[in-house]
SEFI-178385 format. One record per residue (C-alpha): x, y, z; residue in one letter. Coordinates in Angstrom, 1 decimal. Each point is the difference from the previous one (the first is absolute). Example, Ala and Ser with C-alpha at 12.3 -4.5 7.8 and 13.67 -1.06 7.14 Angstrom:
2
<<12.3, -4.5, 7.8>, 'A'> <<1.4, 3.4, -0.7>, 'S'> 
//
This chain:
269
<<0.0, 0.0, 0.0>, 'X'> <<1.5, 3.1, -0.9>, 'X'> <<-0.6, 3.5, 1.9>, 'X'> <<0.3, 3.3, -0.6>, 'X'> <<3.1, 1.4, 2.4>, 'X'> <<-0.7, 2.7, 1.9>, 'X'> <<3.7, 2.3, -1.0>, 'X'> <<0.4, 1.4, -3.2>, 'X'> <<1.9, -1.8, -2.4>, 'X'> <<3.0, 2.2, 0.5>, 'X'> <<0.6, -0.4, 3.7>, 'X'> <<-0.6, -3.6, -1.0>, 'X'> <<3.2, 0.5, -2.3>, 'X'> <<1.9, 2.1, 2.3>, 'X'> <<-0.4, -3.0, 2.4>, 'X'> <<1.2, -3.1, -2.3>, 'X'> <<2.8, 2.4, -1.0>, 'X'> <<0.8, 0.3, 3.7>, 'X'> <<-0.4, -3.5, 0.7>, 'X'> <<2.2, -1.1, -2.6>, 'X'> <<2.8, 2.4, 1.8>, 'X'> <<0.0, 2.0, -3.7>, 'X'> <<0.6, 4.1, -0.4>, 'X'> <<-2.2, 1.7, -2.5>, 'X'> <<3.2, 0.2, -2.2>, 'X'> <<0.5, -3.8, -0.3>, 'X'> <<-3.4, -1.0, -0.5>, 'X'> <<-0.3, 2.7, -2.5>, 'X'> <<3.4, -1.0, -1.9>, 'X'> <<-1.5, -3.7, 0.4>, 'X'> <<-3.5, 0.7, -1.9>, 'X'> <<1.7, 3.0, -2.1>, 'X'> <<-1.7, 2.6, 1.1>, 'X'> <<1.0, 3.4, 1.1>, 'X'> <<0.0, 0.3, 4.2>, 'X'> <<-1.9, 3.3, -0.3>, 'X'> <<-3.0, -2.3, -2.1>, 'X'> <<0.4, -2.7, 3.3>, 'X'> <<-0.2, 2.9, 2.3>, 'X'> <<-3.3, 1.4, -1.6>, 'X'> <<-1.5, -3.6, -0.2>, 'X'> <<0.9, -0.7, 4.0>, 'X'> <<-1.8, 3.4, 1.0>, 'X'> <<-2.9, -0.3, -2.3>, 'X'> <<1.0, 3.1, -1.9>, 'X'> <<0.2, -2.8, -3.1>, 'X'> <<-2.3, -2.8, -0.7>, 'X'> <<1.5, -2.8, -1.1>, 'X'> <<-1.2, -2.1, -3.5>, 'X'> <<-0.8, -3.6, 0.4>, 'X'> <<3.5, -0.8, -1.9>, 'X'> <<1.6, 2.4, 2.5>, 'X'> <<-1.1, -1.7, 2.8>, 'X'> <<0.5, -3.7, -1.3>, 'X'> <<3.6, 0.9, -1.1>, 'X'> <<0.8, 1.8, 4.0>, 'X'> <<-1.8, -3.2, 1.8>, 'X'> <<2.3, -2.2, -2.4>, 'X'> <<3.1, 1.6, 0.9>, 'X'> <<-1.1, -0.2, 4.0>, 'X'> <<-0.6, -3.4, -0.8>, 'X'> <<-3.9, 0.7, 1.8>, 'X'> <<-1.9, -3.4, 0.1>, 'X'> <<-2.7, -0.3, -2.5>, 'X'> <<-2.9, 0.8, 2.8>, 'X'> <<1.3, 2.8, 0.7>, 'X'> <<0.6, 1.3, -3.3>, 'X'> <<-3.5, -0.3, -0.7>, 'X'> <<-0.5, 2.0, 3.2>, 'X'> <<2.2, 3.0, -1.2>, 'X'> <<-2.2, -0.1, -3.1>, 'X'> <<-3.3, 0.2, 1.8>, 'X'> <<1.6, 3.1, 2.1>, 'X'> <<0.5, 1.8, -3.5>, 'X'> <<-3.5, -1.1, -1.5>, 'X'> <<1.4, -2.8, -2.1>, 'X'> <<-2.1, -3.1, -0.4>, 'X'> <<2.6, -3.2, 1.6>, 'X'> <<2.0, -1.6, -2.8>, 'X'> <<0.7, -3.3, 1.8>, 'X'> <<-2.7, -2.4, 0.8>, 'X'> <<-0.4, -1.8, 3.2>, 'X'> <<-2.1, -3.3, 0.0>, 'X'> <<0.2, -2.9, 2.9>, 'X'> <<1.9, -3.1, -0.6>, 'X'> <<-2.6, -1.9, -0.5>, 'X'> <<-2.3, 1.9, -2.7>, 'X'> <<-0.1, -1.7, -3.1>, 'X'> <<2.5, 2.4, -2.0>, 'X'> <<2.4, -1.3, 1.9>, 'X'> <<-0.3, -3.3, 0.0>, 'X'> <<3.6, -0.4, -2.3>, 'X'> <<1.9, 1.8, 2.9>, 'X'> <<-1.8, -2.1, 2.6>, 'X'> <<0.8, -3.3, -2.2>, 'X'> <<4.0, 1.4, 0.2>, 'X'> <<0.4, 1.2, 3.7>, 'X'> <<-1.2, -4.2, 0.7>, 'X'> <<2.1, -0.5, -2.3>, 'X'> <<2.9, 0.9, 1.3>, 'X'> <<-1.0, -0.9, 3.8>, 'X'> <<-0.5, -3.7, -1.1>, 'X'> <<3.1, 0.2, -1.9>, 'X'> <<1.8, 0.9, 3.5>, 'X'> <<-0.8, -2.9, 1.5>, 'X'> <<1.1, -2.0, 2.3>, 'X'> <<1.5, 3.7, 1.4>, 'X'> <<-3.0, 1.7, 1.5>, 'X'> <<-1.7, 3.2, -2.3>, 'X'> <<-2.6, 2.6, 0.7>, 'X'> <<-1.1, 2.8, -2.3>, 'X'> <<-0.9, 3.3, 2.0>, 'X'> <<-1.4, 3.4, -0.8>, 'X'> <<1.3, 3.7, 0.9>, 'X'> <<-1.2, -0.3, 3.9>, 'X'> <<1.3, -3.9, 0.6>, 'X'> <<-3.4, -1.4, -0.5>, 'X'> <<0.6, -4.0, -1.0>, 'X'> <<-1.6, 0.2, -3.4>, 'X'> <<0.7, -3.8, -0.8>, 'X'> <<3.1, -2.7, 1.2>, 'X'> <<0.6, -3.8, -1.3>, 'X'> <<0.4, -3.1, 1.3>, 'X'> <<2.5, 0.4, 2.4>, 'X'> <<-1.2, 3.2, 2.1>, 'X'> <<-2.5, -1.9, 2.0>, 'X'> <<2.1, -2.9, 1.6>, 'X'> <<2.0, 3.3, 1.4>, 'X'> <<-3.0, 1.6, 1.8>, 'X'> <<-1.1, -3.1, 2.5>, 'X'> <<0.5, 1.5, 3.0>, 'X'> <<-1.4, 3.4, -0.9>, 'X'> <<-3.0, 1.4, 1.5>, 'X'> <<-2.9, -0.5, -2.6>, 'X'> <<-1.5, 3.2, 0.7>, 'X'> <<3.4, 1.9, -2.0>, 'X'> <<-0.9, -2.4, -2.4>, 'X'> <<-3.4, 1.2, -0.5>, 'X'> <<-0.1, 2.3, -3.9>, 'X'> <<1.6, 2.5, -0.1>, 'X'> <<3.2, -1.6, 1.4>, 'X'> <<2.3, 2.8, 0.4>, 'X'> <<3.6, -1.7, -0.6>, 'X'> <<2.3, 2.5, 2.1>, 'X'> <<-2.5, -0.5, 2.9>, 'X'> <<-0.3, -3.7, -0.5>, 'X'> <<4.0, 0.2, 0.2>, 'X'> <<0.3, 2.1, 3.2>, 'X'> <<-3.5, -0.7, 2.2>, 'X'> <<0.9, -2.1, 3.4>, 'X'> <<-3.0, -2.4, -1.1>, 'X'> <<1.3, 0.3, -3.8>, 'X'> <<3.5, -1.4, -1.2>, 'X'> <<2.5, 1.9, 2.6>, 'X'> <<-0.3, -3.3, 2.4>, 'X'> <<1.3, -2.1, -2.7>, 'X'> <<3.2, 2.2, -1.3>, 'X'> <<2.6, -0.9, 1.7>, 'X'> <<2.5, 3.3, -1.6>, 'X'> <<-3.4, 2.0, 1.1>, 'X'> <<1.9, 3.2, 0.8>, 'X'> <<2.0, 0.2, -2.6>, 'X'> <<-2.6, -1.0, -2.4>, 'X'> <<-2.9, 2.6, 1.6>, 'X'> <<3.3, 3.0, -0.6>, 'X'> <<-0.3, -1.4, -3.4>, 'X'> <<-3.8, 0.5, -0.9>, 'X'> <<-0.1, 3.1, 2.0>, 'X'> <<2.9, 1.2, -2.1>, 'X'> <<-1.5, -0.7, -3.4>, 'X'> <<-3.7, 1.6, 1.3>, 'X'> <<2.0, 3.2, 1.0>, 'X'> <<1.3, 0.1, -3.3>, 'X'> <<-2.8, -0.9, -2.2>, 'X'> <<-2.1, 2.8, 2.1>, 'X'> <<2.9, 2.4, -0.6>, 'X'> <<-0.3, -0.5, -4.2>, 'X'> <<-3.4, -0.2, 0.1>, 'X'> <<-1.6, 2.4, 3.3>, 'X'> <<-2.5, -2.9, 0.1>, 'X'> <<-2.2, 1.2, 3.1>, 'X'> <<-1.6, -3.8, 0.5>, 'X'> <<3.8, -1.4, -0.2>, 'X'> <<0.9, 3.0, 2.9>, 'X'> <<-3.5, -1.2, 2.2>, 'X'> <<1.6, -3.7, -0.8>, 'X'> <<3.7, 0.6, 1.3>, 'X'> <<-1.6, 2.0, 3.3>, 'X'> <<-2.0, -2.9, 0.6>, 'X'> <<2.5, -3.1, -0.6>, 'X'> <<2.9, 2.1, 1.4>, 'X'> <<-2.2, -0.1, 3.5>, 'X'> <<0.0, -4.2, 0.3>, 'X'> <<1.9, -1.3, 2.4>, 'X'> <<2.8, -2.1, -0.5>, 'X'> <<-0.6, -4.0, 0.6>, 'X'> <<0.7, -0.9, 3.5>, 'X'> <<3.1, -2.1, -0.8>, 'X'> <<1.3, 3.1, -1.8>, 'X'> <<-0.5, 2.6, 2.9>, 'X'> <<3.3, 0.0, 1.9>, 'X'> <<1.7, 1.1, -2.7>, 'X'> <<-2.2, 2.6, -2.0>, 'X'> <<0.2, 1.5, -3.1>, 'X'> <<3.1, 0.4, -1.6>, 'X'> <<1.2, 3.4, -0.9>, 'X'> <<-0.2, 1.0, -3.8>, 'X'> <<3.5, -1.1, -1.7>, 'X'> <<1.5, 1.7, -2.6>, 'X'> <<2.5, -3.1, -0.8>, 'X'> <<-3.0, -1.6, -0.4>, 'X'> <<0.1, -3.7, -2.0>, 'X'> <<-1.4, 0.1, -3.7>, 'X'> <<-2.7, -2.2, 0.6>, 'X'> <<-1.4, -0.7, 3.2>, 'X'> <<-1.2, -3.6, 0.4>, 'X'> <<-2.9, -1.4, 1.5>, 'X'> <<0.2, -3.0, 2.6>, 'X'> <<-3.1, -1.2, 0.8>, 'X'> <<-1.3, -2.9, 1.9>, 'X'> <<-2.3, -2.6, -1.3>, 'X'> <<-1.0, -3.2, 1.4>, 'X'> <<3.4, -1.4, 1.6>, 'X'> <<2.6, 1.7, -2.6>, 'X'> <<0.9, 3.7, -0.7>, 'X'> <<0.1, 0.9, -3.5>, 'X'> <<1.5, 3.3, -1.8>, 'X'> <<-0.6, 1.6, -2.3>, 'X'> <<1.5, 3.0, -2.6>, 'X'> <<-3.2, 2.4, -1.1>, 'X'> <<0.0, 2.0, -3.4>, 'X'> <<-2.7, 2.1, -1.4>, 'X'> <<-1.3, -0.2, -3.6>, 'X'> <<-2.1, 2.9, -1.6>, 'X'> <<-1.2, 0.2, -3.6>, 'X'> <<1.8, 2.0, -2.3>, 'X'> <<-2.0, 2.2, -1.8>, 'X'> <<-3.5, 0.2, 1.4>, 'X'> <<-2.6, 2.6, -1.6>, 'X'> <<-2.5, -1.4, 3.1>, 'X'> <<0.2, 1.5, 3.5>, 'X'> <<-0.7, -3.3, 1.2>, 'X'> <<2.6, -1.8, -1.7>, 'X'> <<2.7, 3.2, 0.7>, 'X'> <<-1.0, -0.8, 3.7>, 'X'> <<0.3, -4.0, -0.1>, 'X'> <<3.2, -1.7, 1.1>, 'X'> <<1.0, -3.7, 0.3>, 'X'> <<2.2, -0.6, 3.3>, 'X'> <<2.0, -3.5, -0.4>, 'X'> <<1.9, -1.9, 3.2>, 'X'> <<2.7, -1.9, -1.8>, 'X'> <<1.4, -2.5, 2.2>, 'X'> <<3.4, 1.1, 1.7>, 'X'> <<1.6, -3.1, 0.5>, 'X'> <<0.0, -3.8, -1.2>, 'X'> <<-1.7, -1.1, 3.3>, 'X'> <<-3.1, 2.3, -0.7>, 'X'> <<-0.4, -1.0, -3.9>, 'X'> <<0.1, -3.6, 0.8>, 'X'> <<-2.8, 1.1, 3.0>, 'X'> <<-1.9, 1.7, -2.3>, 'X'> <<-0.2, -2.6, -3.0>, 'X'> <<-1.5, -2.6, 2.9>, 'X'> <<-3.0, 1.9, 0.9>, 'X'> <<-0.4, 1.2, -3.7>, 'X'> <<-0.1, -3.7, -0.6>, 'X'> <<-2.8, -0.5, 2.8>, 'X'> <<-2.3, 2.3, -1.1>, 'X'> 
//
Protein backbone atom coordinates (compact mmCIF):
# COMPACT_ATOMS: atom_id res chain seq x y z
CA UNK A 1 0.00 0.00 0.00
CA UNK A 2 1.52 3.12 -0.89
CA UNK A 3 0.88 6.60 1.02
CA UNK A 4 1.22 9.93 0.44
CA UNK A 5 4.30 11.32 2.76
CA UNK A 6 3.64 14.05 4.69
CA UNK A 7 7.28 16.34 3.74
CA UNK A 8 7.67 17.74 0.52
CA UNK A 9 9.55 15.89 -1.91
CA UNK A 10 12.65 18.14 -1.38
CA UNK A 11 13.24 17.66 2.34
CA UNK A 12 12.60 14.10 1.31
CA UNK A 13 15.77 14.59 -0.99
CA UNK A 14 17.74 16.70 1.26
CA UNK A 15 17.28 13.72 3.69
CA UNK A 16 18.47 10.64 1.43
CA UNK A 17 21.27 12.97 0.40
CA UNK A 18 22.12 13.25 4.11
CA UNK A 19 21.69 9.77 4.85
CA UNK A 20 23.93 8.73 2.18
CA UNK A 21 26.72 11.11 4.02
CA UNK A 22 26.70 13.09 0.33
CA UNK A 23 27.35 17.20 -0.10
CA UNK A 24 25.08 18.86 -2.59
CA UNK A 25 28.32 19.15 -4.79
CA UNK A 26 28.81 15.35 -5.05
CA UNK A 27 25.36 14.35 -5.64
CA UNK A 28 25.11 17.02 -8.09
CA UNK A 29 28.45 16.01 -9.99
CA UNK A 30 26.99 12.26 -9.64
CA UNK A 31 23.52 13.01 -11.46
CA UNK A 32 25.18 15.99 -13.62
CA UNK A 33 23.54 18.62 -12.55
CA UNK A 34 24.48 22.02 -11.39
CA UNK A 35 24.50 22.31 -7.23
CA UNK A 36 22.58 25.63 -7.49
CA UNK A 37 19.62 23.29 -9.63
CA UNK A 38 19.97 20.62 -6.30
CA UNK A 39 19.80 23.50 -4.00
CA UNK A 40 16.46 24.91 -5.65
CA UNK A 41 14.99 21.33 -5.77
CA UNK A 42 15.93 20.55 -1.76
CA UNK A 43 14.12 23.96 -0.85
CA UNK A 44 11.20 23.73 -3.12
CA UNK A 45 12.18 26.84 -4.97
CA UNK A 46 12.40 24.03 -8.12
CA UNK A 47 10.10 21.20 -8.84
CA UNK A 48 11.62 18.40 -9.94
CA UNK A 49 10.39 16.29 -13.37
CA UNK A 50 9.59 12.73 -13.04
CA UNK A 51 13.12 11.86 -14.92
CA UNK A 52 14.68 14.31 -12.42
CA UNK A 53 13.56 12.56 -9.60
CA UNK A 54 14.06 8.94 -10.92
CA UNK A 55 17.73 9.79 -11.96
CA UNK A 56 18.49 11.63 -7.99
CA UNK A 57 16.74 8.44 -6.22
CA UNK A 58 18.98 6.18 -8.57
CA UNK A 59 22.05 7.81 -7.72
CA UNK A 60 20.98 7.60 -3.66
CA UNK A 61 20.36 4.16 -4.54
CA UNK A 62 16.51 4.87 -2.73
CA UNK A 63 14.61 1.46 -2.62
CA UNK A 64 11.89 1.24 -5.10
CA UNK A 65 9.02 1.99 -2.34
CA UNK A 66 10.32 4.84 -1.63
CA UNK A 67 10.88 6.08 -4.91
CA UNK A 68 7.37 5.80 -5.59
CA UNK A 69 6.91 7.81 -2.44
CA UNK A 70 9.11 10.75 -3.59
CA UNK A 71 6.87 10.74 -6.69
CA UNK A 72 3.61 10.87 -4.93
CA UNK A 73 5.24 14.04 -2.79
CA UNK A 74 5.68 15.79 -6.28
CA UNK A 75 2.19 14.67 -7.84
CA UNK A 76 3.62 11.92 -9.86
CA UNK A 77 1.54 8.81 -10.31
CA UNK A 78 4.06 5.64 -8.68
CA UNK A 79 6.06 3.96 -11.47
CA UNK A 80 6.75 0.68 -9.71
CA UNK A 81 4.08 -1.73 -8.92
CA UNK A 82 3.69 -3.54 -5.70
CA UNK A 83 1.56 -6.80 -5.70
CA UNK A 84 1.82 -9.67 -2.78
CA UNK A 85 3.71 -12.80 -3.35
CA UNK A 86 1.07 -14.68 -3.90
CA UNK A 87 -1.18 -12.83 -6.59
CA UNK A 88 -1.25 -14.52 -9.72
CA UNK A 89 1.25 -12.10 -11.69
CA UNK A 90 3.64 -13.37 -9.84
CA UNK A 91 3.26 -16.70 -9.84
CA UNK A 92 6.91 -17.15 -12.14
CA UNK A 93 8.77 -15.33 -9.23
CA UNK A 94 7.03 -17.38 -6.65
CA UNK A 95 7.79 -20.74 -8.81
CA UNK A 96 11.75 -19.30 -8.65
CA UNK A 97 12.19 -18.07 -4.94
CA UNK A 98 10.96 -22.28 -4.25
CA UNK A 99 13.06 -22.83 -6.50
CA UNK A 100 15.96 -21.95 -5.18
CA UNK A 101 15.00 -22.77 -1.43
CA UNK A 102 14.55 -26.46 -2.55
CA UNK A 103 17.55 -26.25 -4.36
CA UNK A 104 19.37 -25.36 -0.90
CA UNK A 105 18.58 -28.34 0.60
CA UNK A 106 19.73 -30.35 2.88
CA UNK A 107 21.20 -26.61 4.33
CA UNK A 108 18.18 -24.86 5.77
CA UNK A 109 16.54 -21.74 3.54
CA UNK A 110 13.94 -19.13 4.22
CA UNK A 111 12.75 -16.27 1.95
CA UNK A 112 11.86 -12.97 3.95
CA UNK A 113 10.52 -9.57 3.13
CA UNK A 114 11.84 -5.86 4.02
CA UNK A 115 10.64 -6.18 7.91
CA UNK A 116 11.86 -10.06 8.47
CA UNK A 117 8.53 -11.48 8.04
CA UNK A 118 9.08 -15.53 6.96
CA UNK A 119 7.49 -15.32 3.60
CA UNK A 120 8.23 -19.09 2.76
CA UNK A 121 11.29 -21.77 4.01
CA UNK A 122 11.94 -25.60 2.71
CA UNK A 123 12.34 -28.73 4.05
CA UNK A 124 14.76 -28.34 6.42
CA UNK A 125 13.63 -25.11 8.49
CA UNK A 126 11.10 -27.05 10.53
CA UNK A 127 13.18 -29.94 12.09
CA UNK A 128 15.15 -26.64 13.47
CA UNK A 129 12.22 -25.02 15.27
CA UNK A 130 11.08 -28.10 17.83
CA UNK A 131 11.58 -26.62 20.83
CA UNK A 132 10.23 -23.24 19.86
CA UNK A 133 7.21 -21.80 21.40
CA UNK A 134 4.34 -22.30 18.80
CA UNK A 135 2.80 -19.09 19.54
CA UNK A 136 6.21 -17.24 17.53
CA UNK A 137 5.29 -19.63 15.13
CA UNK A 138 1.88 -18.44 14.61
CA UNK A 139 1.77 -16.14 10.73
CA UNK A 140 3.37 -13.63 10.58
CA UNK A 141 6.60 -15.25 12.04
CA UNK A 142 8.94 -12.36 12.41
CA UNK A 143 12.52 -14.13 11.83
CA UNK A 144 14.76 -11.62 13.88
CA UNK A 145 12.30 -12.11 16.77
CA UNK A 146 12.01 -15.81 16.26
CA UNK A 147 16.03 -15.61 16.46
CA UNK A 148 16.27 -13.47 19.65
CA UNK A 149 12.82 -14.25 21.92
CA UNK A 150 13.73 -16.26 25.33
CA UNK A 151 10.75 -18.67 24.19
CA UNK A 152 12.04 -18.37 20.35
CA UNK A 153 15.47 -19.82 19.17
CA UNK A 154 18.01 -17.89 21.81
CA UNK A 155 17.70 -21.16 24.25
CA UNK A 156 19.01 -23.25 21.49
CA UNK A 157 22.15 -21.12 20.19
CA UNK A 158 24.84 -21.95 21.90
CA UNK A 159 27.25 -18.71 20.35
CA UNK A 160 23.92 -16.68 21.45
CA UNK A 161 25.83 -13.46 22.20
CA UNK A 162 27.84 -13.30 19.57
CA UNK A 163 25.18 -14.28 17.19
CA UNK A 164 22.26 -11.69 18.83
CA UNK A 165 25.56 -8.71 18.16
CA UNK A 166 25.31 -10.08 14.83
CA UNK A 167 21.52 -9.63 13.86
CA UNK A 168 21.45 -6.52 15.88
CA UNK A 169 24.34 -5.26 13.78
CA UNK A 170 22.77 -5.95 10.40
CA UNK A 171 19.14 -4.42 11.74
CA UNK A 172 21.12 -1.19 12.70
CA UNK A 173 22.42 -1.05 9.39
CA UNK A 174 19.56 -1.97 7.23
CA UNK A 175 17.52 0.78 9.31
CA UNK A 176 20.39 3.18 8.71
CA UNK A 177 20.13 2.67 4.52
CA UNK A 178 16.66 2.52 4.59
CA UNK A 179 15.08 4.86 7.95
CA UNK A 180 12.63 1.97 7.99
CA UNK A 181 10.35 3.16 11.08
CA UNK A 182 8.77 -0.62 11.65
CA UNK A 183 12.59 -1.98 11.36
CA UNK A 184 13.54 0.98 14.34
CA UNK A 185 10.05 -0.17 16.54
CA UNK A 186 11.63 -3.86 15.70
CA UNK A 187 15.26 -3.30 17.00
CA UNK A 188 13.66 -1.26 20.30
CA UNK A 189 11.72 -4.24 20.85
CA UNK A 190 14.23 -7.30 20.29
CA UNK A 191 17.09 -5.23 21.70
CA UNK A 192 14.87 -5.35 25.24
CA UNK A 193 14.94 -9.49 25.50
CA UNK A 194 16.79 -10.81 27.88
CA UNK A 195 19.56 -12.92 27.45
CA UNK A 196 18.96 -16.91 28.02
CA UNK A 197 19.67 -17.83 31.48
CA UNK A 198 22.82 -19.94 30.68
CA UNK A 199 24.05 -16.82 28.94
CA UNK A 200 23.62 -14.20 31.81
CA UNK A 201 26.86 -14.18 33.66
CA UNK A 202 28.57 -13.14 31.05
CA UNK A 203 26.43 -10.52 29.03
CA UNK A 204 26.64 -8.99 25.93
CA UNK A 205 29.75 -8.61 24.32
CA UNK A 206 30.87 -5.18 23.35
CA UNK A 207 30.70 -4.17 19.64
CA UNK A 208 34.24 -5.31 17.91
CA UNK A 209 35.65 -3.64 15.29
CA UNK A 210 38.20 -6.74 14.51
CA UNK A 211 35.17 -8.34 14.10
CA UNK A 212 35.32 -11.95 12.12
CA UNK A 213 33.87 -11.85 8.38
CA UNK A 214 31.25 -14.07 8.99
CA UNK A 215 29.81 -14.81 12.21
CA UNK A 216 28.62 -18.39 12.55
CA UNK A 217 25.67 -19.79 14.08
CA UNK A 218 25.89 -22.81 16.73
CA UNK A 219 22.85 -23.98 17.54
CA UNK A 220 21.47 -26.92 19.44
CA UNK A 221 19.20 -29.54 18.07
CA UNK A 222 18.21 -32.68 19.50
CA UNK A 223 21.56 -34.13 21.08
CA UNK A 224 24.16 -32.43 18.52
CA UNK A 225 25.06 -28.72 17.79
CA UNK A 226 25.20 -27.79 14.32
CA UNK A 227 26.69 -24.51 12.50
CA UNK A 228 26.08 -22.88 10.21
CA UNK A 229 27.55 -19.86 7.59
CA UNK A 230 24.44 -17.53 6.54
CA UNK A 231 24.39 -15.54 3.07
CA UNK A 232 21.68 -13.41 1.68
CA UNK A 233 20.44 -13.61 -1.93
CA UNK A 234 18.30 -10.68 -3.53
CA UNK A 235 17.15 -10.45 -7.06
CA UNK A 236 18.89 -8.45 -9.39
CA UNK A 237 16.94 -6.30 -11.25
CA UNK A 238 13.40 -6.14 -9.81
CA UNK A 239 10.78 -3.50 -11.35
CA UNK A 240 8.30 -4.86 -8.35
CA UNK A 241 8.49 -3.41 -4.84
CA UNK A 242 7.77 -6.74 -3.56
CA UNK A 243 10.39 -8.48 -5.34
CA UNK A 244 13.15 -5.34 -4.59
CA UNK A 245 12.12 -6.14 -0.94
CA UNK A 246 12.41 -10.11 -0.98
CA UNK A 247 15.60 -11.75 0.14
CA UNK A 248 16.58 -15.46 0.41
CA UNK A 249 18.76 -16.15 3.72
CA UNK A 250 20.85 -19.55 3.27
CA UNK A 251 22.70 -21.51 6.47
CA UNK A 252 25.39 -23.36 4.74
CA UNK A 253 26.77 -25.86 6.88
CA UNK A 254 30.23 -24.76 8.59
CA UNK A 255 31.81 -27.95 9.13
CA UNK A 256 31.84 -31.70 7.91
CA UNK A 257 30.08 -32.77 11.19
CA UNK A 258 26.99 -30.50 10.47
CA UNK A 259 26.63 -31.55 6.62
CA UNK A 260 26.70 -35.10 7.36
CA UNK A 261 23.93 -34.05 10.40
CA UNK A 262 21.97 -32.27 8.14
CA UNK A 263 21.83 -34.90 5.05
CA UNK A 264 20.30 -37.49 8.02
CA UNK A 265 17.32 -35.62 8.87
CA UNK A 266 16.92 -34.45 5.17
CA UNK A 267 16.83 -38.14 4.62
CA UNK A 268 13.95 -38.61 7.43
CA UNK A 269 11.69 -36.34 6.29
Amino acid sequence: MQTTPAQPVGQLLRLWRQRRRLSQLELACDAEISPRHLSFLETGRSTPSRVMLLRLARQLQIPLREQNALLLASGYAPVFAEQPLAAPELAAARRTVELVLAGHEPAPAIAIDRHWTLLAANRMVTPLLGAVDPVLLQPPVNVIRLGLHPAGLAPQVVNFPEWRGHLLARLRHQIAVSGDPVLDELLREVARYPLPAQHQAHGCPSPDEHAPLAVALRVRVGADTLAFLSTTTVFGTPVDVTLAELAIESFFPADAATAEALRAIMAGL
